[in-house]
C-alpha atoms as one frame of an Amber mdcrd trajectory, in Angstrom:
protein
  55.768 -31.429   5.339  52.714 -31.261   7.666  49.370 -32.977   6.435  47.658
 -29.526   7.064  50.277 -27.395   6.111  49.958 -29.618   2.444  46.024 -29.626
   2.466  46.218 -25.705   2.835  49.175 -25.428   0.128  46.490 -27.556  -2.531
  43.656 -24.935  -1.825  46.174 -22.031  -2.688  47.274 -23.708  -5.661  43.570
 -23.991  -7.544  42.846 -20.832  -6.006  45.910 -18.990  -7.322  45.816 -21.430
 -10.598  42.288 -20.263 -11.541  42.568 -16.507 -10.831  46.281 -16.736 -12.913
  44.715 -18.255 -15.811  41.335 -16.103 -16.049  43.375 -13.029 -15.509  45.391
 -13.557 -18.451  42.346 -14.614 -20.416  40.520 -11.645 -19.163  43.782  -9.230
 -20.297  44.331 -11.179 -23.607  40.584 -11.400 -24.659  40.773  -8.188 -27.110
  44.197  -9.000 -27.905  43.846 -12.617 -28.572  41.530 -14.283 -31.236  40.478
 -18.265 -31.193  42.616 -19.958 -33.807  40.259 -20.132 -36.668  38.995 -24.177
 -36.447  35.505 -25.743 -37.955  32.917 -27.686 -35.825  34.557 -31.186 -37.406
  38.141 -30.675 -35.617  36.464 -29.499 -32.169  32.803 -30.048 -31.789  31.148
 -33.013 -31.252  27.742 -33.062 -29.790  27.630 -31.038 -26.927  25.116 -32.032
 -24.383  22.971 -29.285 -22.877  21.809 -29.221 -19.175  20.200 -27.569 -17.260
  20.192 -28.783 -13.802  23.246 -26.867 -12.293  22.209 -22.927 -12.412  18.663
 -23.824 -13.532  19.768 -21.842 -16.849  19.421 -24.468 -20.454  23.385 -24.134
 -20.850  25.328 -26.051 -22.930  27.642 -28.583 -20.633  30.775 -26.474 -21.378
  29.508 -23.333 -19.927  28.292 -25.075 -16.639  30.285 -23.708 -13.851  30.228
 -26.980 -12.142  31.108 -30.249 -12.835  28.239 -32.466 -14.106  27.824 -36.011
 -15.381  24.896 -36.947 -17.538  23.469 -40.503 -17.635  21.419 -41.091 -21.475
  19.039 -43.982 -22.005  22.273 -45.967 -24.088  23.796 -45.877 -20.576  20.857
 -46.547 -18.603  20.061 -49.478 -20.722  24.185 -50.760 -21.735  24.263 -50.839
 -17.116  21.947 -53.831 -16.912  20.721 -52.111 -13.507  17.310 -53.165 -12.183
  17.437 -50.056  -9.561  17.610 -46.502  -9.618  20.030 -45.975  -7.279  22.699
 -48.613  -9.312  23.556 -46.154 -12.157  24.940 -43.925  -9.806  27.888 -46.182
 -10.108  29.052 -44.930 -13.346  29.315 -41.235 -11.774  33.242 -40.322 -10.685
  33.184 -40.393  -6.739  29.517 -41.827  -5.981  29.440 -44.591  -4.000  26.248
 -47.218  -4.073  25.891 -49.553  -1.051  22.935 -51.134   0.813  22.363 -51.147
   4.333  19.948 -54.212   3.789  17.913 -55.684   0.464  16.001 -52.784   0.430
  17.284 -49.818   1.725  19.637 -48.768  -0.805  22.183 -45.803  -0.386  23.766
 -43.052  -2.914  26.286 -40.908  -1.481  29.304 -38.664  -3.471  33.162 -38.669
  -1.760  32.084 -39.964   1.704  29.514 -43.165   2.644  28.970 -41.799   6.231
  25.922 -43.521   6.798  22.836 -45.683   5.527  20.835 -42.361   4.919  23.349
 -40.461   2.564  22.132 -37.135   3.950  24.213 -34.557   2.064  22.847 -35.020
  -1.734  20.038 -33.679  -3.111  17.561 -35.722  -4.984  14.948 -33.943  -7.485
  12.415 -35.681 -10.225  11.283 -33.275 -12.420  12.215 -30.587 -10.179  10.673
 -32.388  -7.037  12.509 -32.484  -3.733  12.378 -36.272  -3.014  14.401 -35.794
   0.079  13.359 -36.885   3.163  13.291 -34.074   5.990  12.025 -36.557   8.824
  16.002 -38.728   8.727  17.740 -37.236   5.996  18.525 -38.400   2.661  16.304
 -40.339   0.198  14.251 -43.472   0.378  15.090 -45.220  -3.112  13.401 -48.340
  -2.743   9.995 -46.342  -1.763   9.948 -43.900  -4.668   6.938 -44.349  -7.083
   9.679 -44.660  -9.887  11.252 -47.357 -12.114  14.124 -47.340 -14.085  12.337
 -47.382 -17.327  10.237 -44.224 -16.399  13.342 -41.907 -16.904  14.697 -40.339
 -19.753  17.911 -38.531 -18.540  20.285 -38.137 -15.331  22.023 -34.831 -14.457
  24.533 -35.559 -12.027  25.899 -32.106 -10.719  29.044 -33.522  -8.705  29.850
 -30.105  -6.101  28.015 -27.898  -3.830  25.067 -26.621  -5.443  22.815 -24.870
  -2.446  22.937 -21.495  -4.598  20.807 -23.099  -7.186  18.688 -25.574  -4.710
  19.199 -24.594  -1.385  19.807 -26.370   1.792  21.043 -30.244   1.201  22.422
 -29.417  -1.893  25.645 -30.179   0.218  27.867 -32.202  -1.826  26.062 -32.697
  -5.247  22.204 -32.675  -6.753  20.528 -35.716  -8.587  18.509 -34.696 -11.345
  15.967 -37.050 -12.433  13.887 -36.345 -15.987  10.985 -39.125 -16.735   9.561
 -39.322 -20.214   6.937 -36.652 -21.192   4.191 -38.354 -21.770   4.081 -37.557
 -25.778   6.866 -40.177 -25.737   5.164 -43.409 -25.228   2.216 -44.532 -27.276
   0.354 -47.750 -27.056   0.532 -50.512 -24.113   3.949 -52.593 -23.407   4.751
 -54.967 -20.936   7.935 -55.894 -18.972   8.758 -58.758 -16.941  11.710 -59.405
 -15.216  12.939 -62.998 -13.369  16.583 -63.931 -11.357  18.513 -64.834  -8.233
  17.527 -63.570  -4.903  13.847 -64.158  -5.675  13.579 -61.556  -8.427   9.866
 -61.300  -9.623   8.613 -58.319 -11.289   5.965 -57.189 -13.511   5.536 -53.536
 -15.295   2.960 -52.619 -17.562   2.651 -49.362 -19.088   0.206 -47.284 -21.257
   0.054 -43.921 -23.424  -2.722 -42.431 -25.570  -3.637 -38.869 -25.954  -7.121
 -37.068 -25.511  -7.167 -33.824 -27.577  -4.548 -31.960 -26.379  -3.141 -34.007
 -23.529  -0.927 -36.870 -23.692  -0.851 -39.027 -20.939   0.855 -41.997 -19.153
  -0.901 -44.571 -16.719   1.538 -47.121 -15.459   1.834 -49.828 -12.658   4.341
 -51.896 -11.585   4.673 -54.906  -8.999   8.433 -55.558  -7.167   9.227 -58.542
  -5.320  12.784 -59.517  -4.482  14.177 -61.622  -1.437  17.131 -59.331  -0.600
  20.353 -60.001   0.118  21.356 -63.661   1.054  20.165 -65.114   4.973  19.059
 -61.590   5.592  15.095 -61.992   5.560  15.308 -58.337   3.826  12.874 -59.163
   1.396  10.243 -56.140  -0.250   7.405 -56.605  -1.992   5.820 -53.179  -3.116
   3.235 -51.989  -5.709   3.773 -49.059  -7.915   1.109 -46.403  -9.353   1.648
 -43.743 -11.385   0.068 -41.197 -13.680   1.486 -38.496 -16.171  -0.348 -36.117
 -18.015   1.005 -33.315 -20.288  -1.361 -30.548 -21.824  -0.551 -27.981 -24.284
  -3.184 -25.151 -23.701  -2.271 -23.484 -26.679   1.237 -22.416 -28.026   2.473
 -20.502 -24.736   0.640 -22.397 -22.112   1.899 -25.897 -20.685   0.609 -27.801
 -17.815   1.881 -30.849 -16.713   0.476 -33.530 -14.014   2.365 -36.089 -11.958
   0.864 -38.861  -9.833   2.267 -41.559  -7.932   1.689 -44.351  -5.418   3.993
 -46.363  -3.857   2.776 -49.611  -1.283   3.910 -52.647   0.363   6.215 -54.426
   2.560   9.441 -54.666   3.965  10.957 -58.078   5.905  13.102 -56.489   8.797
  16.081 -58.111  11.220  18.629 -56.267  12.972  21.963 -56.882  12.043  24.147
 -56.927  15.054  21.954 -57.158  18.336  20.657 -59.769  19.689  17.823 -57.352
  22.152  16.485 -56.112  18.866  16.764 -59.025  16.843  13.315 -59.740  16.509
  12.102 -60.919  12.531   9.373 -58.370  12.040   7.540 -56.510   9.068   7.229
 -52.786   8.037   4.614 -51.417   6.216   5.483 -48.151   4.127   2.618 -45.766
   1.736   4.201 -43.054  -0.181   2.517 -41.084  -2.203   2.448 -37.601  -4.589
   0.818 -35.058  -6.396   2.633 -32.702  -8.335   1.421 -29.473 -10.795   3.272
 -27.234 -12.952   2.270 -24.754 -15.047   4.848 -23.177 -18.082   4.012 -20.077
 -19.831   6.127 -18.999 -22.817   6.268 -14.857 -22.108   8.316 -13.877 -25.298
  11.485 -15.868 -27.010  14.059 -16.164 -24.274  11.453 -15.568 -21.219   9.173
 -18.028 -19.874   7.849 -18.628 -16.635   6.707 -21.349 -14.708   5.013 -22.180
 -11.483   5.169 -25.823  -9.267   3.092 -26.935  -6.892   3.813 -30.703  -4.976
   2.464 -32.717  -2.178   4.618 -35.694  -0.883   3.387 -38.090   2.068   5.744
 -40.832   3.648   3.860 -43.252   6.137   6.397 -45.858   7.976   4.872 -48.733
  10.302   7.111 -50.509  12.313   6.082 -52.101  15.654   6.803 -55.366  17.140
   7.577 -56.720  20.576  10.562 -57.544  22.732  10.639 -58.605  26.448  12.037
 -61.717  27.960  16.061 -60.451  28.253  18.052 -59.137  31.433  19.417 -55.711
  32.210  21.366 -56.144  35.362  19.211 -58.169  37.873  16.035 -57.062  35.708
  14.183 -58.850  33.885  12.225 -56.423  30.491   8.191 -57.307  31.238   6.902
 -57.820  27.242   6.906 -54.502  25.871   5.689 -53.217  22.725   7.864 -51.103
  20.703   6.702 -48.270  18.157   9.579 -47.086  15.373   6.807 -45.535  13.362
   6.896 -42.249  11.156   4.830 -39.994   8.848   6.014 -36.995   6.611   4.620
 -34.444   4.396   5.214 -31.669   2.627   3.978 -28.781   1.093   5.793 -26.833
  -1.565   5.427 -23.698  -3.792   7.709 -22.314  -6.538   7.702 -19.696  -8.925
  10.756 -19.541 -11.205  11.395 -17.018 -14.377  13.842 -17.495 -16.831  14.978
 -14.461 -19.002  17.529 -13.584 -21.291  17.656  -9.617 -20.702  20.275  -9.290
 -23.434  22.491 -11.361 -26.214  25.203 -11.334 -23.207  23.730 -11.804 -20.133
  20.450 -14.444 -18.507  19.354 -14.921 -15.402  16.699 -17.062 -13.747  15.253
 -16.045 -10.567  12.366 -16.988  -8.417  11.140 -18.009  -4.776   9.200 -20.399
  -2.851   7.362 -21.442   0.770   7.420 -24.974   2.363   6.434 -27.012   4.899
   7.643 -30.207   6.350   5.873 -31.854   8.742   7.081 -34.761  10.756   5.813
 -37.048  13.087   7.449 -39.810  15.151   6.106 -42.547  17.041   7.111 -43.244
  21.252   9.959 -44.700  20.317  11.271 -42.122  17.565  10.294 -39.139  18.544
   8.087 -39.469  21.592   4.966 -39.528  19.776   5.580 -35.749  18.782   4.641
 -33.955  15.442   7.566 -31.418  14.078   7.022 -28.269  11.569   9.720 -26.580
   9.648   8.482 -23.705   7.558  10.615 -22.381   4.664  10.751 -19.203   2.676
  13.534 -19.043   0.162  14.631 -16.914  -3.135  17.069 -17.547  -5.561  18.927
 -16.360  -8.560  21.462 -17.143 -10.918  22.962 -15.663 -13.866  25.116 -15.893
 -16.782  27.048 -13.199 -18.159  29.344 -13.373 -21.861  31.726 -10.490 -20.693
  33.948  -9.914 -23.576  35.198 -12.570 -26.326  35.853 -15.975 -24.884  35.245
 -15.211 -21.076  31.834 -15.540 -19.504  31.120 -15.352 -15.825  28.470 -16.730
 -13.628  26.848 -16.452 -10.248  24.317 -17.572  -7.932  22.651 -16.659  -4.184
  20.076 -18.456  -2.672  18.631 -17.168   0.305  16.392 -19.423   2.965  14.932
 -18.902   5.826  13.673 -21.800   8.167  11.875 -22.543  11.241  13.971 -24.305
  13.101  17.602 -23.039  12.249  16.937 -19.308  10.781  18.253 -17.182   7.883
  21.120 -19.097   5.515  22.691 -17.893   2.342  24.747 -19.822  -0.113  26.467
 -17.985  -2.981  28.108 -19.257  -5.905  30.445 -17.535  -8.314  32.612 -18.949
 -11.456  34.193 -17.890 -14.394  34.375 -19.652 -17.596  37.410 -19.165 -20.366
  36.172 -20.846 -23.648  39.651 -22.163 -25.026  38.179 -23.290 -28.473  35.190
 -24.256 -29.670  33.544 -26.707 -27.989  36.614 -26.446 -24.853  36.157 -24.641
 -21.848  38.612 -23.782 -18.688  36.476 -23.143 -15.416  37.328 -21.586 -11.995
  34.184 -21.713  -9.458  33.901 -20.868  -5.898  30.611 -21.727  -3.673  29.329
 -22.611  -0.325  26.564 -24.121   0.565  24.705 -26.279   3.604  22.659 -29.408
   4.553  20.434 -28.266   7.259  20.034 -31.055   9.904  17.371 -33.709   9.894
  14.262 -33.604  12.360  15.784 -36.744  13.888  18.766 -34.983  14.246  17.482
 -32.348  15.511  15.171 -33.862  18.235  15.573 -37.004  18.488  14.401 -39.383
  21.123  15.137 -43.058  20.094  15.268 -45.670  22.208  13.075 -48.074  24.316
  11.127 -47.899  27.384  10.088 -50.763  28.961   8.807 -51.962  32.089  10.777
 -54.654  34.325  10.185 -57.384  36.640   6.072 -57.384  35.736   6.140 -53.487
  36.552   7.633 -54.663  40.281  10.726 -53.448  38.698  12.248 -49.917  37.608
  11.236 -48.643  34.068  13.966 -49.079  31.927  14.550 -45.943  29.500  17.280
 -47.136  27.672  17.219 -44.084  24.675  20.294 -44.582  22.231  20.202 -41.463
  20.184  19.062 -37.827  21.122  18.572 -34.325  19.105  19.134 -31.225  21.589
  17.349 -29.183  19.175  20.551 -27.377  18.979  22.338 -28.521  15.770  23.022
 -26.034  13.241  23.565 -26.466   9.703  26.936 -28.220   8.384  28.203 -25.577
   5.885  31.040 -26.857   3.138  33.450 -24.297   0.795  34.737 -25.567  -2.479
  36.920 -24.370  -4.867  36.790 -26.109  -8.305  39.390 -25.953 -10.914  37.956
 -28.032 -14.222  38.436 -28.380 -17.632  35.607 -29.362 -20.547  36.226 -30.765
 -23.862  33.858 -32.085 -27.129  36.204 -33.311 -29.831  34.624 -35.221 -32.771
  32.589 -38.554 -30.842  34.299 -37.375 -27.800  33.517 -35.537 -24.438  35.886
 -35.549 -21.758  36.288 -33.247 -18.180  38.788 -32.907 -15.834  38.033 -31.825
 -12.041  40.310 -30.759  -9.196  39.279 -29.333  -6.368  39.632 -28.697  -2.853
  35.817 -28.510  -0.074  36.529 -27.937   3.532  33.505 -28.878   5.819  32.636
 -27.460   9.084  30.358 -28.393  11.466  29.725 -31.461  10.319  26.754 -33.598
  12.956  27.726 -37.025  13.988  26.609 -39.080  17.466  28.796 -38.609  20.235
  28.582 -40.259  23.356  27.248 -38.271  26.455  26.009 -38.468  30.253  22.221
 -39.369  30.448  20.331 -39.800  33.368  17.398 -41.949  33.409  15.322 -43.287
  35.971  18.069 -42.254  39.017  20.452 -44.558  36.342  22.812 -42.495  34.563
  23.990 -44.115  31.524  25.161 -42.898  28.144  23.806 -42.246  25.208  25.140
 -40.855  21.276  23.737 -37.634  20.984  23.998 -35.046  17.744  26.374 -32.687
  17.868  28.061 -30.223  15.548  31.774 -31.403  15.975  34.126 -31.837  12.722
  35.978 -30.234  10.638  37.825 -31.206   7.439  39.070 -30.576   4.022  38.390
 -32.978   1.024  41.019 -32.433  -1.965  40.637 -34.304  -4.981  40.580 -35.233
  -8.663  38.099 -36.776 -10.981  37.908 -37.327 -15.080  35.047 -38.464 -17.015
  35.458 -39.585 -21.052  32.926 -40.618 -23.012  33.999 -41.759 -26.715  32.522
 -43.431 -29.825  35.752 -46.003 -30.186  33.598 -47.069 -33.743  30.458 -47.228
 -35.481  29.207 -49.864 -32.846  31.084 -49.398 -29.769  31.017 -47.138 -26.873
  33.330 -46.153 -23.865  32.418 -44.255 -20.633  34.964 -43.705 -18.357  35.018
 -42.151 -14.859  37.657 -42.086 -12.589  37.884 -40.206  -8.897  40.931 -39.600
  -6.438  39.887 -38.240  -2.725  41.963 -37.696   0.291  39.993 -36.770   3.555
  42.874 -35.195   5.960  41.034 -35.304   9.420  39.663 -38.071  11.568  35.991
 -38.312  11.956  34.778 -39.891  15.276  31.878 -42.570  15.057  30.033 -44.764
  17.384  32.830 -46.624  19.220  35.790 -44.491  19.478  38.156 -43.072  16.456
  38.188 -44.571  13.242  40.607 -47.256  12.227  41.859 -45.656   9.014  41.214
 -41.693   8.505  41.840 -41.973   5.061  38.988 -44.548   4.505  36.064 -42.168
   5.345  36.052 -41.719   1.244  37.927 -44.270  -0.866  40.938 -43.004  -2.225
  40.452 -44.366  -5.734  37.141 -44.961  -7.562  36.648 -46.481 -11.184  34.036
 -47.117 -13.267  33.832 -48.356 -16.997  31.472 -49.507 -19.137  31.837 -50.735
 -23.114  29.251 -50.709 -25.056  29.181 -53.023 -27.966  26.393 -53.803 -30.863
  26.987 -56.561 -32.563  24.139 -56.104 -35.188  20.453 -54.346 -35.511  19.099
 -56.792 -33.114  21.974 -57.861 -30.648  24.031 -55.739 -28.248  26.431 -56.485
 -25.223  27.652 -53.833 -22.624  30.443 -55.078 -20.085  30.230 -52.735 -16.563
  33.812 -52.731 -14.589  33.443 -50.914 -11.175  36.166 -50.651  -8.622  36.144
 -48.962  -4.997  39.263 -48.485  -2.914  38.977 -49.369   0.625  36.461 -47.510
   2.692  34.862 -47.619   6.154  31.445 -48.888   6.835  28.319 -46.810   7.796
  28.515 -46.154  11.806  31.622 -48.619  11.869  35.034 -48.532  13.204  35.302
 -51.319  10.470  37.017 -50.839   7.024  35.834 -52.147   4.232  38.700 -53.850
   1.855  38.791 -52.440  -1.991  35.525 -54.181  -4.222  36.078 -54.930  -7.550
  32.798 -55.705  -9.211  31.781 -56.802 -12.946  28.419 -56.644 -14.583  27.789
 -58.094 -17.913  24.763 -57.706 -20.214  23.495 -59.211 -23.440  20.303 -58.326
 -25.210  18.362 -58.542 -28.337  15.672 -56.262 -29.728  13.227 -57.976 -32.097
  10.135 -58.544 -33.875   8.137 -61.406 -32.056   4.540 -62.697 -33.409   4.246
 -59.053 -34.554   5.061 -57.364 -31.608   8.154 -55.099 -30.850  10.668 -57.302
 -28.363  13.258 -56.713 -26.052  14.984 -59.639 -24.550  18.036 -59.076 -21.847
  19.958 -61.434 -19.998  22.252 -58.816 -16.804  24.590 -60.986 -15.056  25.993
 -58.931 -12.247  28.980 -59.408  -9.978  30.908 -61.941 -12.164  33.655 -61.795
  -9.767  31.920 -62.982  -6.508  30.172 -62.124  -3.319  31.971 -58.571  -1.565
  30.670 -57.342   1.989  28.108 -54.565   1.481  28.764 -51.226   3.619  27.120
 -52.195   6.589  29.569 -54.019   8.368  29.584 -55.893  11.540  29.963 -53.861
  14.693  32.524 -56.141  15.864  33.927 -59.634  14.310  31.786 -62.526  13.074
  32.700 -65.023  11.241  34.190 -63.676   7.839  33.478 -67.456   6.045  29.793
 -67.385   6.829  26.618 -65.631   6.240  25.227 -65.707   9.693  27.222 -66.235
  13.243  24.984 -67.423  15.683  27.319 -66.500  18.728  27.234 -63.405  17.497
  23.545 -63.189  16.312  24.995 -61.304  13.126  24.897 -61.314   9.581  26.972
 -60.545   6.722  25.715 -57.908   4.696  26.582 -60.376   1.083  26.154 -58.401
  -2.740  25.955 -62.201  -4.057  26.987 -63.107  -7.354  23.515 -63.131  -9.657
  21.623 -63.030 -12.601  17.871 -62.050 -13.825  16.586 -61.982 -17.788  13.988
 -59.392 -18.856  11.553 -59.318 -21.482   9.494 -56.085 -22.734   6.754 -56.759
 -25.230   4.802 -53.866 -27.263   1.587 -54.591 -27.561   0.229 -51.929 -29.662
């Protein structure tokens, strides 16, 4: 049978699957009652979240699926990073373009900047509108600040809007209340690993508050001269006005350094530094209007500075010779946003939340980036969502967020599901939604490249741009259809996901005609171009196998049926563009009150690299972590030992262009590296001091 004629019988299948099944739960609802059952044969602890229709649901009536990452998890993963949890979702993918420009994408690793997944903390954008995506390694965060993951893994633009695209990231840090007194962490290891954290929490009447500061310093990945040093800032403060009023503050710095050395050419392969600042300010107010209706209202500023300028000259184009030129690959971004949200539950049956905002992004490039021009994209959206307990067992729920922008006009992404509660604690869902990722300024206008004078300015200028925004590309738009099933027996929680998500107008470089200087040569420009469906499965288990062990389980099956053209010409493998298989597992083990052991088994079928004709072969990685938890000349200590890829070095996901040596770090002839995740190991200790 034809690959397309299959792909389109799968999207029948859930779709006819899920309206067969809710229609007979819909017709047998008066007729049928739940087999009587008590909370110990179904219901184990059923998490709540409320990250995926911005309604507090519990996880069974989410319409979407959603993983949730605890503190046990966070702590049992050994990860020093942010970004490395994401391992333990079904279908994410974690790679690094260098040592410090980490990437988190969900079914396909496209690129370094992982543009189609939204990133919030605490309900703040962190996504970057200047090149898309989110810049991990430069967010005034660490690991230890956060208190809970929601991992919504589907469309989700009716709930957040553009860039929702494939899944939203929902980070929660600690409210302040939680942390009392002064405690220090340090952390030591391979690759240069030096880091100091110190944090402390008092209160002052009625606000509790957080100050905290934090210094990184790691040497990257092996050869690569990819080291970052950065210094961390931060400031939370939480005040209860009375019994109705709430008003939190959130303030963060983020400075320092980045070492910098292209990969694969040998024009641009100069050994330079970059200099980033990011920094925010973030205010939200909560009012508690009656029992089930409360209101709130954010306000955030977010600034991203980027220096990057160094000089090239010396090299031949043709019978030129490039005069010594400087070169600018600077950026800044802001933003400005406003939000005004209102939950309400109108009756027993039916909530909603609705609410609105304005933004606006500005973006500036330097010559070589953008030209030296300053972008603004001004947004206006509403939104609402709401859940409705139709009769017995069946519920349904929808969303619509509407947006309006700037640059690429009026958008509207709807969502709409229906969930059949099977027994207590066990839920069938059907959901349909759409939903878009809006290009990036760079995509959209674009100008990268260098300009350079030849021959001590005898010569012609040289204009050699690479990449170029028309200030034509629309938004990519994706439709999903998701068939699931959720289940909370005893210490267990389990779900099961199938679903099908075709994408359309998908932007990717493409080589075209560009005339420069009487030369015409050519260059990749943006363009909307592909089209393709995504079909898949995915399971996630979580169990309590006894009173001191643990199991989390995820496991993800994609198959991408059309090929997507990159840089060079079609890709090697079609079916690489998202690994076929993906597994994670971690075990969880204490072995006493003071000692406990987690073991972290990841594996990742084979898979192309970013902006690569390249595949990837299948990585198996293990991750192994011991600690102890004591009392220490009469302070509270926490000792851990992570070792982390027990099995050996594996080629990160930038790979080369075209083929160094695959036995060495570095290829002269070639003036390439090997992008190396080495084998390693660093030891932590936290002390409370008070």
């Amino acid at each position: 049978m034809p690959v397309a004629l299959l792909e389109r019988e799968w999207g029948r299948c859930i779709l006819v699957s899920g309206i067969s099944l809710f229609s007979m739960a819909a017709m047998g609802a008066e007729a049928t009652e739940i087999p009587p059952a008590t909370e110990e044969m179904y219901l184990g602890d059923v998490p709540v979240v409320s990250s995926v229709t911005r309604l507090v649901q519990p996880v069974t009536n989410s319409p979407v699926a959603v993983t949730i990452i605890d503190h046990d998890m966070i702590e049992a993963s050994g990860a020093r990073e942010i970004p490395e949890l994401f391992r333990l979702v079904p279908g994410f993918q974690v790679g690094y373009f260098d040592g410090h420009t980490p990437s988190v994408s969900y079914h396909m690793a496209l690129d370094r900047y992982a543009r189609r997944m939204q990133v919030l903390i605490d309900g703040r954008s962190v996504y970057v509108t200047a090149v898309g995506g989110v810049p991990w390694a430069e967010l005034p965060i660490t690991i230890d600040d956060i208190v809970k993951i929601e991992v919504v893994r589907g469309p989700n633009s009716a709930s957040y809007g553009a860039n929702s695209f494939f899944g939203v990231i929902s980070i929660t840090t600690r409210h302040a209340q939680l942390d009392r007194g002064t405690s220090v962490k340090l952390n030591a290891g391979d690759e240069g690993v030096r880091e100091g954290f110190v944090r402390h929490g008092s209160s002052l009447g009625k606000l509790d508050y957080r100050v905290n500061a934090a210094y990184i310093h790691d040497d990257g990945l092996p050869v690569r001269r990819d080291y970052k040093r950065t210094q961390i800032a931060g400031f939370r403060g939480d005040y209860a006005i009375d019994a109705n009023d709430a008003i939190m503050v959130d303030l963060g710095v983020s400075d320092g350094v980045r070492g910098v050395i292209n990969s694969y050419s040998s024009v641009l392969n100069v050994p330079r530094e970059k200099q980033l600042l990011t920094h925010h300010q973030q205010l939200r107010w909560e009012r508690k209007l009656a029992a089930d209706n409360s209101l709130s209202i954010q306000l955030y500023h977010i600034y991203q500075r980027n220096n990057e300028t160094y000089t090239i000259g010396g090299f031949s184009v043709g019978p030129f010779t490039v005069d010594q030129t400087l070169v600018d690959f600077g950026r800044k971004t802001q933003r400005f946003d406003l939000e005004l949200q209102q939950n309400v539950r109108l009756t027993p049956d039916f909530q909603l939340v609705w609410g609105g905002g304005i933004r606006e992004d500005r973006v500036w490039g330097a010559e070589n980036l953008l030209k030296g021009k300053e972008l603004d994209n001004f947004l206006k959206d509403a939104f609402v969502s709401a859940e409705w307990d139709v009769k017995g067992p069946l519920s349904v729920n929808a969303g619509l967020f509407a947006e309006d922008y700037s640059t690429t006009g009026t958008h509207f992404s709807p969502r709409a599901g229906m969930i059949y509660t099977v027994a207590p604690g066990h839920s069938l869902r059907f959901t349909a939604s759409q939903a878009i990722r809006t290009p990036s300024m760079f995509e959209y206008a674009a100008e990268y490249g260098i300009h350079a004078t030849t021959n001590h300015g005898a010569g012609p200028v040289l204009n050699s741009v690479s990449w170029v925004g028309t200030q034509q590309t629309r938004p990519e738009h994706i439709t999903a259809y998701e068939l699931g099933y959720n289940g909370a027996s005893g210490d267990a929680n389990f779900d099961i996901k199938l679903y099908q998500e075709r994408v359309r107008d998908l932007i990717r470089l493409i080589s075209r005609p560009y005339p420069a200087d009487n030369v015409d040569h050519e260059v990749e420009r943006y363009e909307n171009l592909d089209a393709f469906y995504i079909n898949g499965l995915e399971i996630e288990f979580r169990t309590k196998l006894s009173e001191n062990n643990s199991l989390h389980l995820g496991y993800a099956y994609a198959d991408v049926d059309h090929t997507v053209i990159y840089f060079s010409g079609p890709k090697a493998d079609y079916n690489a563009a998202a690994p076929q298989h993906n597994l994670s597992l971690l075990l969880m083990h204490h072995l006493n009150h003071e000692w406990k052991a987690s073991a972290g088994f990841y594996f990742t079928d084979k898979l192309q690299g970013w902006e690569s004709t390249d595949v990837r072969d299948p990585v198996q990685r293990l991750d192994l972590t011991l600690g102890q938890a004591t009392r220490m000349f009469g302070h509270e200590t926490e000792l851990t030992l992570a070792m982390r890829n027990i099995f050996g070095p594996y080629e990160e996901m930038e790979l080369l262009r075209s083929g160094a040596d695959p036995n060495r770090y570095f290829d002269p002839n070639r003036f390439a590296y090997r992008n190396l995740n080495p084998r390693s190991a660093f030891l932590s200790l936290k002390v409370q001091l008070d």
